[in-house]
DSSP file (Angstrom, degrees, kcal/mol; ACC not computed):
  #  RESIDUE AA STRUCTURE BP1 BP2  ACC     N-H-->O    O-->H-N    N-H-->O    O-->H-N    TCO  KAPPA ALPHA  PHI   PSI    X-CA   Y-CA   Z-CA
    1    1 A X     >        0   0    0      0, 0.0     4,-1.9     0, 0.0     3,-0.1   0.000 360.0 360.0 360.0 -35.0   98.1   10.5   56.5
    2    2 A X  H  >  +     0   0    0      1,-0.2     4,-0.9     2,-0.2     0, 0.0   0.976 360.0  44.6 -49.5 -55.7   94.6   10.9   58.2
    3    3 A X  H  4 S+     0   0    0      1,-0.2     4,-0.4     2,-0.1    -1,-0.2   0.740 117.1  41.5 -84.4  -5.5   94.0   14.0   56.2
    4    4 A X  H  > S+     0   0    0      2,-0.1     4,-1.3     3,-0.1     5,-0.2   0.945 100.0  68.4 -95.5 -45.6   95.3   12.7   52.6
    5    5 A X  H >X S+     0   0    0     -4,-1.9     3,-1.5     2,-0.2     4,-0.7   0.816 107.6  39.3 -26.1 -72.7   93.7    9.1   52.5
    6    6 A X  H >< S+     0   0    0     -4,-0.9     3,-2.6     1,-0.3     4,-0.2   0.790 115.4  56.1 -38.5 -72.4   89.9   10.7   52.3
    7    7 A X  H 34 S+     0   0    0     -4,-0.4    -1,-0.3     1,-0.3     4,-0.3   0.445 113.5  33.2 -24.5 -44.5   91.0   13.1   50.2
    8    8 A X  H << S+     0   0    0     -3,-1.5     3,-0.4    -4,-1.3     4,-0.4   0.593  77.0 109.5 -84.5 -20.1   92.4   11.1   47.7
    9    9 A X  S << S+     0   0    0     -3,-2.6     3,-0.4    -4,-0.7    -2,-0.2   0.784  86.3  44.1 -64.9 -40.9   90.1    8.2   47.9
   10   10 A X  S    S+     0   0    0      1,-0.2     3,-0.3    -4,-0.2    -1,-0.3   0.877 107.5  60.0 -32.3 -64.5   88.5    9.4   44.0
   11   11 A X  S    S+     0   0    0     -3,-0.4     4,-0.4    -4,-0.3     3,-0.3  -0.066  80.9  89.2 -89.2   8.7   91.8   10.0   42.6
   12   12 A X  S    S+     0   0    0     -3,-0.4    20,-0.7    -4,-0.4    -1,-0.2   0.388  72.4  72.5 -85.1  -3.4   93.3    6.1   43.2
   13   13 A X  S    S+     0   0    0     -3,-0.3    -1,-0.2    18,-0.2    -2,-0.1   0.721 111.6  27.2 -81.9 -20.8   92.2    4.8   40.0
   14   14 A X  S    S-     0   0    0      1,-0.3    19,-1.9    -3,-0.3    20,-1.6   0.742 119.1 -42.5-121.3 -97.6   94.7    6.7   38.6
   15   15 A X  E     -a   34   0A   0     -4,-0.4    -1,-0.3    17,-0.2     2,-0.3  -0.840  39.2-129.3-125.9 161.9   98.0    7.7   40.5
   16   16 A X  E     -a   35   0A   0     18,-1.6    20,-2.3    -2,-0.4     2,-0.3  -0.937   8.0-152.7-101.6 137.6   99.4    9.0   44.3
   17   17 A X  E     +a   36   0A   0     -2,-0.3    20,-0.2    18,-0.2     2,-0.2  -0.584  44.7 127.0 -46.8 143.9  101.7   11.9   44.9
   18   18 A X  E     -a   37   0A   0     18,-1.9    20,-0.7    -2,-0.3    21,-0.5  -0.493  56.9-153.7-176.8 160.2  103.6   11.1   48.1
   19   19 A X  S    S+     0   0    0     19,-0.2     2,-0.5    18,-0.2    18,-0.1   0.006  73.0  99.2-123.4  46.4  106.8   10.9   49.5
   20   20 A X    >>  -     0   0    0      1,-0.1     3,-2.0    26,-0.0     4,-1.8  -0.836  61.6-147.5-121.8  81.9  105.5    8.2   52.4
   21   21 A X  H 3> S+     0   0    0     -2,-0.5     4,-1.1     1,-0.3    -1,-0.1   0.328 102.7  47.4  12.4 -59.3  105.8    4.9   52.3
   22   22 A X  H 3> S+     0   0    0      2,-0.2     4,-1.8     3,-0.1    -1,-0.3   0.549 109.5  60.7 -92.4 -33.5  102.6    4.0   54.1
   23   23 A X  H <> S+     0   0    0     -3,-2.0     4,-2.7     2,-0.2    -2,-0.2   0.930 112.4  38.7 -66.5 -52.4  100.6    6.8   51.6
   24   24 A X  H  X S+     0   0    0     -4,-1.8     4,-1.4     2,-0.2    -2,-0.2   0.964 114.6  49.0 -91.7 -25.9  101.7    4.8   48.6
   25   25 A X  H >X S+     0   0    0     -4,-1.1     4,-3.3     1,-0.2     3,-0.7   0.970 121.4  42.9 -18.0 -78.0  101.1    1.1   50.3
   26   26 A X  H 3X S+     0   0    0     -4,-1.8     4,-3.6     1,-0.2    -2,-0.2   0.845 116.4  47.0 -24.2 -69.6   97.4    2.8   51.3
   27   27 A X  H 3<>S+     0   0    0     -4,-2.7     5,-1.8     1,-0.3     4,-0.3   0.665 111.7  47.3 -83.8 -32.1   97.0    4.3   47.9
   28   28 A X  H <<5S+     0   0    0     -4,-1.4    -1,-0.3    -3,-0.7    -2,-0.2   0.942 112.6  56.3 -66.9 -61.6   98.1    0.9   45.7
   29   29 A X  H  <5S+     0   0    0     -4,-3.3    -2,-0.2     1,-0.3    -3,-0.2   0.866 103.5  48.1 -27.6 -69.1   95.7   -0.9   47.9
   30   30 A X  T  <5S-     0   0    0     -4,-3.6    -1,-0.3    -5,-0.1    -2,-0.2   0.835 136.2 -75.5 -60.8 -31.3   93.0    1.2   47.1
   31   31 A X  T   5 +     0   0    0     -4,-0.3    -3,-0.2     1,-0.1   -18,-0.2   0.430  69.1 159.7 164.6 -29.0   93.5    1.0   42.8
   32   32 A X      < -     0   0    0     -5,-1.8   -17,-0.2   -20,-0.7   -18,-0.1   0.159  27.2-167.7 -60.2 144.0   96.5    3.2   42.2
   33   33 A X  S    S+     0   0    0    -19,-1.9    23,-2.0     1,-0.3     2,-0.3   0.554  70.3  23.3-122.1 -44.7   98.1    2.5   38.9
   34   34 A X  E     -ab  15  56A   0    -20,-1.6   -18,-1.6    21,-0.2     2,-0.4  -1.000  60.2-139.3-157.8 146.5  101.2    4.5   39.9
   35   35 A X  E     -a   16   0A   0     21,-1.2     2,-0.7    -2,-0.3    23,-0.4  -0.918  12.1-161.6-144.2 107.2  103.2    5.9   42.4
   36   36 A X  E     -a   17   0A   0    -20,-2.3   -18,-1.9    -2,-0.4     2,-1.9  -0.679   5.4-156.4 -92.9  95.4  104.5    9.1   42.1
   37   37 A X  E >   +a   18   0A   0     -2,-0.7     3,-0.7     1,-0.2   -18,-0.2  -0.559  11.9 179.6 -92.2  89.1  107.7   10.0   44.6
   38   38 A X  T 3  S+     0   0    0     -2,-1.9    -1,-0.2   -20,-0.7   -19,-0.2   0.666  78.8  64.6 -68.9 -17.4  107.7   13.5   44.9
   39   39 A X  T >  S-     0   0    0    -21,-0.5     3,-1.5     4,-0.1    -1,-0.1   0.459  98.7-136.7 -62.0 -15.7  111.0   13.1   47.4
   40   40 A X  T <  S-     0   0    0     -3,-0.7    -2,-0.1     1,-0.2   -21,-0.1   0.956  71.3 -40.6  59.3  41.0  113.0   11.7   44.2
   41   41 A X  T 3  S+     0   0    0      2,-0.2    -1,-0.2     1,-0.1     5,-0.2   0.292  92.3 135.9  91.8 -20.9  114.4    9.1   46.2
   42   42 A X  S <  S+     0   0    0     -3,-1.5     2,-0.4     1,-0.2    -1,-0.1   0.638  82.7  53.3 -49.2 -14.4  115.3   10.6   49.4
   43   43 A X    >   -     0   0    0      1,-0.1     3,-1.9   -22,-0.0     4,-0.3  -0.984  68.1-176.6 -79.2  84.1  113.7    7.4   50.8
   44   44 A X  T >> S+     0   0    0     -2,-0.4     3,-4.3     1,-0.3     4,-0.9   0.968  86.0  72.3 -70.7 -33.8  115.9    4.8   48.7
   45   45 A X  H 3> S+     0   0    0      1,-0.3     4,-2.1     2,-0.2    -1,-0.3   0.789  92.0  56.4 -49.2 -21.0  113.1    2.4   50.9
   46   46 A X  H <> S+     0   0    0     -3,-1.9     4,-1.5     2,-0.2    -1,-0.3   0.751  96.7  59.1 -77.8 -12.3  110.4    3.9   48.3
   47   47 A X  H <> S+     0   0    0     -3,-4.3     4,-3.0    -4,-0.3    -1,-0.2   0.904 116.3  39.1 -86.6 -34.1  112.5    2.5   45.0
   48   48 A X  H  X S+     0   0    0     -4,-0.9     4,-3.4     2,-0.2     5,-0.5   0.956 109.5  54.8 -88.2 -56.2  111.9   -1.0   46.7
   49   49 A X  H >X S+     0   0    0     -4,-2.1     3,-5.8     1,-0.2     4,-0.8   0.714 115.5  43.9 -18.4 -80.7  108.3   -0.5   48.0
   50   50 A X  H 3<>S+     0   0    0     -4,-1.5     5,-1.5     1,-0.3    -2,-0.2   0.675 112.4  52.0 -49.4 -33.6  107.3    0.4   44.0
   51   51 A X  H 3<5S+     0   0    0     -4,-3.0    -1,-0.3     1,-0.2    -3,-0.2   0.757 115.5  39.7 -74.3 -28.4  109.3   -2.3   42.9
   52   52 A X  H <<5S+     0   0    0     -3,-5.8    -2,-0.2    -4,-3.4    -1,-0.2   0.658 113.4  51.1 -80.3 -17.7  107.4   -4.9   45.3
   53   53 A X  T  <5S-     0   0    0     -4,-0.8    -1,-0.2    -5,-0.5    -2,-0.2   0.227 106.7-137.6-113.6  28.4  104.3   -3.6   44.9
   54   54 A X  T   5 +     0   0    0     -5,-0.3     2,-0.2    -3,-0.2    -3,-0.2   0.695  56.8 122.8  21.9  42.0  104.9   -3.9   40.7
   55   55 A X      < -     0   0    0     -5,-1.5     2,-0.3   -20,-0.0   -21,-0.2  -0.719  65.6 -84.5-104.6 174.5  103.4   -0.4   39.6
   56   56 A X  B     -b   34   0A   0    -23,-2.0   -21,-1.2    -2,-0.2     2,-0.2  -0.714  36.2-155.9 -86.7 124.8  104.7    2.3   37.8
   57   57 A X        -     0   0    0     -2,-0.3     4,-0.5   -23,-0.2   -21,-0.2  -0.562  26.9-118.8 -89.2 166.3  106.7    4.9   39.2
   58   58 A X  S  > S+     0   0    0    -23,-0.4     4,-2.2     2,-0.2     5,-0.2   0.615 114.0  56.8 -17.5 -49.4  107.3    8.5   38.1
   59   59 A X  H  > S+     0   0    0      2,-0.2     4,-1.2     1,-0.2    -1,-0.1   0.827 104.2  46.8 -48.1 -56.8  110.8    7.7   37.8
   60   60 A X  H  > S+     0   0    0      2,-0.2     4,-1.0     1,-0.2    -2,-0.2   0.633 116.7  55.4 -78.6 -33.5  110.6    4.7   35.3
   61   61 A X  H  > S+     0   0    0     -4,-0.5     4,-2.6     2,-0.2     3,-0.5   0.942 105.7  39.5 -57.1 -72.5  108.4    7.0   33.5
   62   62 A X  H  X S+     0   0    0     -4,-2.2     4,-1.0     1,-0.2    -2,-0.2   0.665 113.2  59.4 -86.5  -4.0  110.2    9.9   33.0
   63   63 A X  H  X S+     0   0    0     -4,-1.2     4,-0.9     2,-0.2    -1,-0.2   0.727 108.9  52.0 -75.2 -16.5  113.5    7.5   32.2
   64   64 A X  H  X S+     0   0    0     -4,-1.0     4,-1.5    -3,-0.5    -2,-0.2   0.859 106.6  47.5 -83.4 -51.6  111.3    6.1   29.4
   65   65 A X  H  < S+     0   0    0     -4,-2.6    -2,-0.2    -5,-0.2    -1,-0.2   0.686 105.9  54.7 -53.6 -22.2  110.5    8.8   28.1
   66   66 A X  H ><>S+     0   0    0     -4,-1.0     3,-5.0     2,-0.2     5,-1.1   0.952 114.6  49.5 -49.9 -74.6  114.1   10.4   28.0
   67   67 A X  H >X5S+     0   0    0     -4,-0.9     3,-2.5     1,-0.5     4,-0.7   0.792 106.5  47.1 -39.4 -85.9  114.9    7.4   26.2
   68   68 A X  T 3<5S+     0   0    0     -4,-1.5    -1,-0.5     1,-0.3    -2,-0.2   0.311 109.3  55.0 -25.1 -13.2  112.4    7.2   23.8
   69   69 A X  T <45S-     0   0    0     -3,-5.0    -1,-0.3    -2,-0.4    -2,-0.2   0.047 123.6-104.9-123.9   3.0  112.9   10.8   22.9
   70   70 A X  T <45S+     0   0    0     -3,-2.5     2,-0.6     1,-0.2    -3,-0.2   0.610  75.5 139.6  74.0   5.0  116.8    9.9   22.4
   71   71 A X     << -     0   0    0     -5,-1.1    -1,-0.2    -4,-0.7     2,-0.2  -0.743  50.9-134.9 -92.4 110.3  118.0   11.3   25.2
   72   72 A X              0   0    0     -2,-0.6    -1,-0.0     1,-0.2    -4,-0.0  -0.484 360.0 360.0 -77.9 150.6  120.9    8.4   26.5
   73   73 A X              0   0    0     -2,-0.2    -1,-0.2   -10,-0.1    -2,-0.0   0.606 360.0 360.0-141.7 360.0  120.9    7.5   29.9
């Protein structure tokens, strides 16, 4: 986590990558809009973070877009 926080610190207005818990807590803090689970879930603990911390996931995203596109799910 030391070496993505700096790194990132620009990029927070807008979204996180991460599959870390503590990354997307950190990342929300800082401005992030959206939180992007590159693990897909392998951490079911990440569906409930995003959901507490009321931003947008990647997930919710690309299920809206299915939708919208006609694609049932």
């Amino acid at each position: 986590m030391k070496r993505v926080l700096p790194i990132n610190n620009i990029l927070w207005d807008c979204s996180q990558k991460t599959s870390i818990i503590e990354v997307a807590l950190e990342a929300v803090g800082k401005g992030a809009h959206i939180v992007k689970d590159v693990s897909f879930g392998l951490d079911s603990n990440m569906f409930k973070v995003v959901a507490d911390l009321k931003v947008a996931s990647e997930l919710y995203l690309r299920l809206r877009n299915a939708e919208v596109s006609g694609i049932p799910t």
